[in-house]
C-alpha positions in Angstrom: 111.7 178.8 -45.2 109.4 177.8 -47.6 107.9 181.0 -49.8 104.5 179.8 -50.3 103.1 182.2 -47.5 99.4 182.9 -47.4 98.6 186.6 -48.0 96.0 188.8 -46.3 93.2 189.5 -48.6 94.0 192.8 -50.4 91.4 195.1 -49.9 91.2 197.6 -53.0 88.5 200.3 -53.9 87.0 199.5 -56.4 89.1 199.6 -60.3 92.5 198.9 -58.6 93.9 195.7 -59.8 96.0 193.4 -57.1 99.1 193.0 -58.0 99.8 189.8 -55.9 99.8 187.4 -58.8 103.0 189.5 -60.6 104.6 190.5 -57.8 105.2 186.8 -56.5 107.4 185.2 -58.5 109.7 187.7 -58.4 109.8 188.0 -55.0 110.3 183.9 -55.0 113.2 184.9 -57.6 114.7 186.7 -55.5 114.6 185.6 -52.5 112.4 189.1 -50.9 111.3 188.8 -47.8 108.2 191.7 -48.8 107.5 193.5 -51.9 105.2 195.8 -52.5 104.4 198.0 -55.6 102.4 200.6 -57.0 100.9 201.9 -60.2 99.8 205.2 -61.3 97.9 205.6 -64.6 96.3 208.8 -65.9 97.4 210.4 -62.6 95.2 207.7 -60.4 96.3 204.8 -58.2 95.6 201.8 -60.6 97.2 198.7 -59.2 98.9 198.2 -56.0 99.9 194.7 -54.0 102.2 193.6 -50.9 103.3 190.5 -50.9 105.6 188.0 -48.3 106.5 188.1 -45.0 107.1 190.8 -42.1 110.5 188.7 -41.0 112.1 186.5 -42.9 111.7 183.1 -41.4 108.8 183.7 -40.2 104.9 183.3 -40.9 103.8 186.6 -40.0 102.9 188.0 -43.7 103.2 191.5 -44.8 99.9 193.5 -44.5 98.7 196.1 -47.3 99.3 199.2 -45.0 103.0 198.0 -43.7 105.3 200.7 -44.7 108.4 200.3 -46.7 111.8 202.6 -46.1 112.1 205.0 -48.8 116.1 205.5 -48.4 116.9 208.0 -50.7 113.5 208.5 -52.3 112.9 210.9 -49.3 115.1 213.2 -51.2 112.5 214.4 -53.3 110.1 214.7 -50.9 113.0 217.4 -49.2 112.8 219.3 -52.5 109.1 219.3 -52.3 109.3 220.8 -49.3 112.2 223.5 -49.7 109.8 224.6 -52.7 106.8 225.4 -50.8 108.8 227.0 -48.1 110.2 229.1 -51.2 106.8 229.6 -52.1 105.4 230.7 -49.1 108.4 233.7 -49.1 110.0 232.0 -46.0 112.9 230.8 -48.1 115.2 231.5 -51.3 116.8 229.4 -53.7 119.8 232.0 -54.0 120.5 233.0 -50.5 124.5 231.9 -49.7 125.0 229.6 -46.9 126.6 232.5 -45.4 123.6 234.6 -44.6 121.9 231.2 -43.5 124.7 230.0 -40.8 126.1 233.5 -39.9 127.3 231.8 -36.3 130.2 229.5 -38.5 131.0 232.9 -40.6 134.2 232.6 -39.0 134.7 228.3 -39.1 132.9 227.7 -42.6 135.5 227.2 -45.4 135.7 230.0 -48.0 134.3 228.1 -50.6 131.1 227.2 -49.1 130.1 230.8 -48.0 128.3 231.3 -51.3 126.4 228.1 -51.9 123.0 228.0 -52.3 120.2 226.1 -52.1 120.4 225.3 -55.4 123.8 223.6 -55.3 122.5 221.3 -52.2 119.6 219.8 -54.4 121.7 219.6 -57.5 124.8 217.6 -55.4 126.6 220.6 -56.8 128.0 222.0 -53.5 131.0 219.9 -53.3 129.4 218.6 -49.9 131.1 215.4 -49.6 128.7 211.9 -49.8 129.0 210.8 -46.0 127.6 207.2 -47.6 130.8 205.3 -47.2 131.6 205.8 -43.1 129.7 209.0 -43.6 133.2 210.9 -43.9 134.5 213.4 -42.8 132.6 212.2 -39.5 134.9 209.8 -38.3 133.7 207.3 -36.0 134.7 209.0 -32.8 132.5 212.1 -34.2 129.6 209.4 -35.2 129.4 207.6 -32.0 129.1 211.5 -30.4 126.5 212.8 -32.8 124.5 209.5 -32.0 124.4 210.1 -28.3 122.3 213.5 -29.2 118.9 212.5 -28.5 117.5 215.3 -30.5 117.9 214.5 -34.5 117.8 218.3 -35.6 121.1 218.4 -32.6 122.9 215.9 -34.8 122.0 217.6 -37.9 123.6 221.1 -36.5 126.4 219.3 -35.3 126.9 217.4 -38.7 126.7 220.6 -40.7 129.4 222.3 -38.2 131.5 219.8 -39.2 130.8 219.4 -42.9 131.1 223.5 -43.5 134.4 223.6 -41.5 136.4 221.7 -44.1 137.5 222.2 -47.7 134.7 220.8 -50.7 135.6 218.1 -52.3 135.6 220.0 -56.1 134.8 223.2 -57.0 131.0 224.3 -55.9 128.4 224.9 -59.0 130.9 222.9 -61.5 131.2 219.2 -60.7 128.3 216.6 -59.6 129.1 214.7 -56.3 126.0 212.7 -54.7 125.8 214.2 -51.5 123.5 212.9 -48.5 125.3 215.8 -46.7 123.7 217.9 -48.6 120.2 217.2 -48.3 121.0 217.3 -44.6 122.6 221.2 -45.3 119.4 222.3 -46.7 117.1 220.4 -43.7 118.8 222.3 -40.9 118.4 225.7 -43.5 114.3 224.7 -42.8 115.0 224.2 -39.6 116.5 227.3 -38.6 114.2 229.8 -40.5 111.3 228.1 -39.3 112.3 227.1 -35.8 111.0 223.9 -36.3 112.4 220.2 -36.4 112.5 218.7 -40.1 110.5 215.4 -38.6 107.6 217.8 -38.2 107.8 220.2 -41.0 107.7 217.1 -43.3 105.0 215.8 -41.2 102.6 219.4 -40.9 103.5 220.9 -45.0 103.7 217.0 -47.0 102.4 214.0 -44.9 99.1 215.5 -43.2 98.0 217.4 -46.1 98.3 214.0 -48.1 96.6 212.2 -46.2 99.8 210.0 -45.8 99.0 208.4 -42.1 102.1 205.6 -42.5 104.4 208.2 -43.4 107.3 208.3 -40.7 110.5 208.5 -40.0 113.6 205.8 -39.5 113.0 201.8 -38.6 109.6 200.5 -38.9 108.4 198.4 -35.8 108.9 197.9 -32.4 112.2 196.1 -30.8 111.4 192.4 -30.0 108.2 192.4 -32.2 107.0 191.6 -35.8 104.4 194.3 -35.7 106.2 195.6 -38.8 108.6 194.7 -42.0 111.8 194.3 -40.2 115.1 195.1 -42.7 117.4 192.5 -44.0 120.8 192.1 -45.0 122.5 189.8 -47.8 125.3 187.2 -46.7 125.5 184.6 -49.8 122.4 183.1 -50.1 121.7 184.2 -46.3 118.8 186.4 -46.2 120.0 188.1 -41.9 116.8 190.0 -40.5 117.9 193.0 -38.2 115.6 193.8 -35.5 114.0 197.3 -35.4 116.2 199.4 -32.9 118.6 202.4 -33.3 121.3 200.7 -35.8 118.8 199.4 -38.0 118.8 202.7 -39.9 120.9 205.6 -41.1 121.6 208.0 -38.2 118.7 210.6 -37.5 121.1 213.5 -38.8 120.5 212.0 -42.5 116.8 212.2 -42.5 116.5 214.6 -45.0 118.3 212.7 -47.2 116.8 209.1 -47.0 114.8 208.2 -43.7 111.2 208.2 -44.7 109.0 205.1 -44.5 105.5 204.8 -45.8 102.7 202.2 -47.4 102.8 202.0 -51.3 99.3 203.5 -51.3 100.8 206.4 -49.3 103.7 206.8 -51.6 101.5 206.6 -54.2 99.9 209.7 -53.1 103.2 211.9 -53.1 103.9 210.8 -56.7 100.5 212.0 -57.1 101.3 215.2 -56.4 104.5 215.4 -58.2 102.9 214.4 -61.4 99.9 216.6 -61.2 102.3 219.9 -60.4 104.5 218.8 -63.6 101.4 218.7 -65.6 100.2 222.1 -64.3 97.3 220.6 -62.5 95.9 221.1 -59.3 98.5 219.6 -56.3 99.9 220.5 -53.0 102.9 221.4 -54.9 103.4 224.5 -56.0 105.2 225.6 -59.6 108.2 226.1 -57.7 108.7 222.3 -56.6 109.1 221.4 -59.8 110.2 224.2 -62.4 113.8 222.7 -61.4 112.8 219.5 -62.9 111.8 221.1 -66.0 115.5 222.8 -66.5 117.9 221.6 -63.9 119.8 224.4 -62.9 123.3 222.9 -63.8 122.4 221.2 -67.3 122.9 217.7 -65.8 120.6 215.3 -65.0 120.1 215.8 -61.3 117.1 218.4 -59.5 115.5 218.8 -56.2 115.8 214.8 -55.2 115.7 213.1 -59.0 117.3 212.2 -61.7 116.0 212.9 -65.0 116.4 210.3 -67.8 115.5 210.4 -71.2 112.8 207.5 -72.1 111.0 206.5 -75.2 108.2 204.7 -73.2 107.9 208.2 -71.0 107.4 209.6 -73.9 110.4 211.9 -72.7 111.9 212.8 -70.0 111.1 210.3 -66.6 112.0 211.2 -63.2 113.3 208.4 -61.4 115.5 207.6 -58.0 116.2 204.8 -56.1 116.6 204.2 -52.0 118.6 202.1 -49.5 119.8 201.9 -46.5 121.7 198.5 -47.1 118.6 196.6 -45.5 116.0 197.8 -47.6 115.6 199.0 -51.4 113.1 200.4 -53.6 112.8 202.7 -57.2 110.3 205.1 -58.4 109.9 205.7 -62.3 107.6 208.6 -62.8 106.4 209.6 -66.5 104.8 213.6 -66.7 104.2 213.2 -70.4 102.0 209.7 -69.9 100.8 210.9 -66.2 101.9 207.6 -65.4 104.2 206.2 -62.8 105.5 203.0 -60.7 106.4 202.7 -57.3 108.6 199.1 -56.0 109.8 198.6 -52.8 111.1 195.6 -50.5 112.5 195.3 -47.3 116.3 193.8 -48.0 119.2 195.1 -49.7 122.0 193.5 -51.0 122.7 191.5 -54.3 119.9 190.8 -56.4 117.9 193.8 -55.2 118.2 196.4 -57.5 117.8 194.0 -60.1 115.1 192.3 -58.7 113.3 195.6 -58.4 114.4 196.6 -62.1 113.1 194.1 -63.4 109.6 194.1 -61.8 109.3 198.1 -62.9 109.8 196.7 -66.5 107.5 194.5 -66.2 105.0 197.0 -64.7 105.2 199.6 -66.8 105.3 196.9 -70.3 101.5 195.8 -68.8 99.8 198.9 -67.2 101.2 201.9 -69.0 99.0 202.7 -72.3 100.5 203.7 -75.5 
């Protein structure tokens, strides 16, 4: 297909710069079928753009407000929300996992009856990854977990599962990524608030925000372009998957990487999560963050980001990136400079976490002041 699509017009307020013209030709580079990004500068949306096409092979172009899938970026929106409910009294980072699920006192291995919250959102409860064939679900267990049409089911079901068999290393001592985890802590929300995830995220995060795209899964309706449809990588062969069920993770693993949203509304979390750091007014209270300012282990790992030393940042950056294998995108968020940049596209696969590096470099060398 040729790439020279015609873009809607962008419509900005007023002192936020398209970023069309950079975000092209590295979309043209490599070979995205969207790409949007996002710029944050003295803790105000500076520059934003969405470029391409809804469905590969297609004309129909991306529109500014089409949401991108988050994948694991939604982690930190999870901590954000574990912290408020901490704040609010109606949670605690050092209650065990035993007083949380006393029904599996008697199926939940040893080990795990003293985990906390805190191990969860550090990946240091020796929760295994369920990324690669989501083990120790096996594919029997999968297929049954899918036919529950309620996703906070799956989740309890997932987490009966998980609990009932031996950690993979010692809780509190080694790191082990851990969408299992994230998923842990969702149904710990869940239960003390008697309320789904989906709508917690929704009521506490998105609504306050103002985030209207915000949701949750594929993007789009089956059979239409009404939305950025995911991609997969074969070669050179760019394979659009229709919106539907399988076109995402499973509904149990929201917590840990099912959130979509429009840069702009992206934007507007980041927003947040810089102006807490800074001590500034936010939706976020102190304790959404103070984990980012020490992580509780020592590593590099707290409440949904990693923490990387950066002389541009001026110190410490926050940073994650998210896929589902059909889509990919990468946040870099600077306290010290109040600045930040959001990327996102809808395709995984080779190419796009370099793609995407590469077009944060070039952001941040061009927006962020010295």
């Amino acid at each position: 297909m040729s790439l020279a699509i015609v873009r809607p017009t962008l419509a900005l307020r007023a002192g936020v710069i398209d970023l069309g013209p950079d975000l092209t030709p590295v979309r043209e580079e490599f070979k995205f079928p969207a790409l949007g990004a996002a710029v944050i500068v003295e803790g105000k949306l500076h520059a934003l753009g969405v470029v391409g096409v809804r469905r590969w092979g297609s004309e129909v172009p991306a529109e500014p407000n089409d949401a991108f899938h988050l994948g694991s970026c939604t982690k930190a929106m999870t901590g954000s929300l574990i912290g408020m409910l901490i704040e609010q009294g109606k949670l605690r980072w050092d209650t065990p996992l035993r007083e949380y699920f006393p029904k599996l006192k008697d199926t939940m291995h040893p080990d795990y009856r003293d985990v906390t919250l805190v191990h969860l959102l550090s990946h240091r409860a020796g929760v295994p990854s369920m990324t690669a064939g989501f083990a120790p679900v096996n594919a029997v267990l999968l297929a049954q977990i899918r036919a529950m049409t309620a996703p906070a089911a799956q989740r309890e079901r997932v987490v009966a599962i998980v609990l009932g068999q031996p950690p993979i290393n010692k809780p509190g001592e080694e790191y082990e990524y851990s969408n299992a985890g994230f998923t842990i802590a969702g149904v710990i929300a869940e239960r003390v608030l008697g309320e789904d995830y989906e709508s917690l995220l929704t009521r506490m995060l998105f609504e306050p925000l103002g985030m209207r795209t915000a949701g949750f899964g594929p993007m789009g309706t089956p059979g239409k372009i009404d939305a950025l449809w995911p991609h997969r990588k074969d070669g050179d062969k760019l394979i659009p998957i229709e919106p539907g069920p399988f076109s995402d993770n499973p509904p149990f693993l929201t917590p840990g990487g099912r959130v979509h949203c429009s840069m702009a509304d992206w934007a507007k979390y980041i927003q947040s999560v810089l102006a807490a750091i800074r001590g500034e007014p936010s939706l976020l209270p102190a304790s959404c963050v103070e984990p980012l300012k020490q992580p509780p282990f020592g590593g590099d790992y707290a409440t949904g980001w990693g923490l990387h030393e950066r002389g541009w940042a001026g110190g410490t950056a926050l940073s994650h990136s998210g896929s589902n294998t059909m889509n990919y995108c990468v946040a870099w968020v600077a306290p010290k400079k109040n600045f930040a940049v959001l990327v996102a596209t809808n395709r995984g696969g080779d190419g796009a976490a370099e793609g995407l590096d590469k077009l944060c470099a070039m952001l941040i060398r061009k927006h962020l002041q010295d």
